[in-house]
C-alpha positions as CSV (number, residue, x, y, z in Angstrom):
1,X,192.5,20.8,-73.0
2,X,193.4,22.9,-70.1
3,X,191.0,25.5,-68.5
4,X,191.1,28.5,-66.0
5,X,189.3,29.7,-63.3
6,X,188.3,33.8,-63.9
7,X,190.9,33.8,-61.0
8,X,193.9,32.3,-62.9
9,X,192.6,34.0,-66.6
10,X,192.4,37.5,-64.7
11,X,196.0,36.9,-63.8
12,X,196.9,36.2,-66.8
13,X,195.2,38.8,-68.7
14,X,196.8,41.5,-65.8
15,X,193.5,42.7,-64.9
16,X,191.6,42.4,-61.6
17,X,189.5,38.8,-61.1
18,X,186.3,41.6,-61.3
19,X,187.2,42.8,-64.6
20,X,187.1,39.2,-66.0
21,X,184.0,38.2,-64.0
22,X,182.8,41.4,-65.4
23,X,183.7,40.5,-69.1
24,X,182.7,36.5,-68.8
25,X,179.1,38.1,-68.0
26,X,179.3,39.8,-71.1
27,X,179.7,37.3,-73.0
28,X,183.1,38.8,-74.4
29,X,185.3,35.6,-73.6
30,X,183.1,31.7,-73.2
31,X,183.2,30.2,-70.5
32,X,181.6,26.8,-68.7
33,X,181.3,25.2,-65.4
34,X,183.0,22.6,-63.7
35,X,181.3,19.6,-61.2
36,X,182.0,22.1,-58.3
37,X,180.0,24.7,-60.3
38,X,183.0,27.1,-60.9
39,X,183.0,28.6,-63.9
40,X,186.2,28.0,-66.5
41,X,187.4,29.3,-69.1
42,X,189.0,27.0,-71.9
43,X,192.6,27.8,-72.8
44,X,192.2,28.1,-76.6
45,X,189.3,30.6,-75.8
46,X,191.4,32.7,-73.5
47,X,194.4,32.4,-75.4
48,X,192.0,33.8,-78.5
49,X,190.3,36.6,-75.9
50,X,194.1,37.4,-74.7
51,X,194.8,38.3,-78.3
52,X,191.8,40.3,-78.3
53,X,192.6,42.5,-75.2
54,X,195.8,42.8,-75.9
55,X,195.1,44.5,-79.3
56,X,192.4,46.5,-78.1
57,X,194.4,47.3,-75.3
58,X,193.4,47.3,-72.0
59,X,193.7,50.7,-70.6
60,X,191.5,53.1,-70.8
61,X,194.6,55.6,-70.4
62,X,195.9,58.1,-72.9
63,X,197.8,55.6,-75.7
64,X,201.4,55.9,-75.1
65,X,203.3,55.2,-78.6
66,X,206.0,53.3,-78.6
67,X,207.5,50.6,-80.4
68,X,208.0,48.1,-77.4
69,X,205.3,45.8,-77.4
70,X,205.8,43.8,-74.1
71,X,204.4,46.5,-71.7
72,X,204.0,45.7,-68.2
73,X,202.5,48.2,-65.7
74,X,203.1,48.2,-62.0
75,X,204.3,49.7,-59.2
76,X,207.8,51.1,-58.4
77,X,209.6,48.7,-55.2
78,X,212.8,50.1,-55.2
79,X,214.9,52.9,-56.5
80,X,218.8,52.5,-56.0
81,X,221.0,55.6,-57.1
82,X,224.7,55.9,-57.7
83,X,226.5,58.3,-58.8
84,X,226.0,57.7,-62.6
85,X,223.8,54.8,-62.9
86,X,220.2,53.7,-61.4
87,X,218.4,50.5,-60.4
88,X,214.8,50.6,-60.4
89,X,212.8,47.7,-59.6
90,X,208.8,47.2,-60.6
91,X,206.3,44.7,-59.3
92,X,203.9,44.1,-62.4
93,X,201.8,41.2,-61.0
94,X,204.0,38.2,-60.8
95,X,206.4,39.6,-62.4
96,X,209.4,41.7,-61.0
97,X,211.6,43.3,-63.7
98,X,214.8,45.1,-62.8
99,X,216.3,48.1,-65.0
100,X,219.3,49.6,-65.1
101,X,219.7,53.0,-66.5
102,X,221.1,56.5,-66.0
103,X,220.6,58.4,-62.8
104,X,219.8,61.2,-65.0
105,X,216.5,59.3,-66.7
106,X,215.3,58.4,-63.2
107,X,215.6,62.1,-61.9
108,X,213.8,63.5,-65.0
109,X,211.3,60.6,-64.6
110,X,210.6,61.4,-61.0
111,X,210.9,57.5,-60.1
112,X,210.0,56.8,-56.6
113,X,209.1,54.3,-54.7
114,X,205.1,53.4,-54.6
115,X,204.3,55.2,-57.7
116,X,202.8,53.5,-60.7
117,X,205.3,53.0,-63.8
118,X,205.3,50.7,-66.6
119,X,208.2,48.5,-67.7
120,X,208.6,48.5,-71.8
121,X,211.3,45.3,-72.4
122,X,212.2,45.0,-76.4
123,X,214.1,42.3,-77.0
124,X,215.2,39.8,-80.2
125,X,215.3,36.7,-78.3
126,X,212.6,35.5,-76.2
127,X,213.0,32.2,-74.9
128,X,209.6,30.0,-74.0
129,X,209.4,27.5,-70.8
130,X,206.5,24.9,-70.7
131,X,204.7,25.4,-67.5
């Protein structure tokens, strides 16, 4: 079975590695060590922990509601503006998601680069790659 450093399961859980040192010490999510004496976390465990965090949330921030389940908060890298339609990038961790949308929603949004937003995708097909 494959394991992860509090490194790699920090990233994964989109928290900071401290948060997950922080919550290994805990006791909140199992973990072991390696012959190098790191300390690892087994997959089924963290996949079972993800599902934990992900329904108790992991923000202390007001609750936003929402039907969009696949939330990913970050920070705005680029704003492009025409004359009807917008192009906002965000850098959520690894991930950078690209939205179109009116120039109108971005104005009443304020959207500018270097502020935090978070990108809500909804979506009836989600395709799976093995890593």
């Amino acid at each position: 079975m494959q394991s992860y450093t509090i490194g790699q399961a920090a990233q994964l859980l989109g928290v900071s590695p401290d948060t997950a040192r922080r919550w290994a010490d805990a006791g909140r999510v199992a973990t072991h060590r390696d012959e190098s004496g790191r300390r690892l976390i087994d997959g089924r465990d963290l996949a079972a922990f993800s599902i934990e965090v992900g329904q108790n949330g992991g923000s202390e921030d007001d609750p936003s509601y929402t039907s969009a389940r696949n939330a990913f908060p970050g920070i705005v890298t680029a704003v492009k503006l025409g004359d009807v339609a917008a192009q906002v990038e965000i850098q959520a961790g690894p991930h950078r998601l690209v939205s179109l949308l009116t120039r109108e929603a971005v104005e009443e949004l304020g959207l500018e680069v270097g502020m935090r937003a978070t990108a809500r995708v909804k979506s009836t097909s989600v395709h799976i790659d093995r890593v």
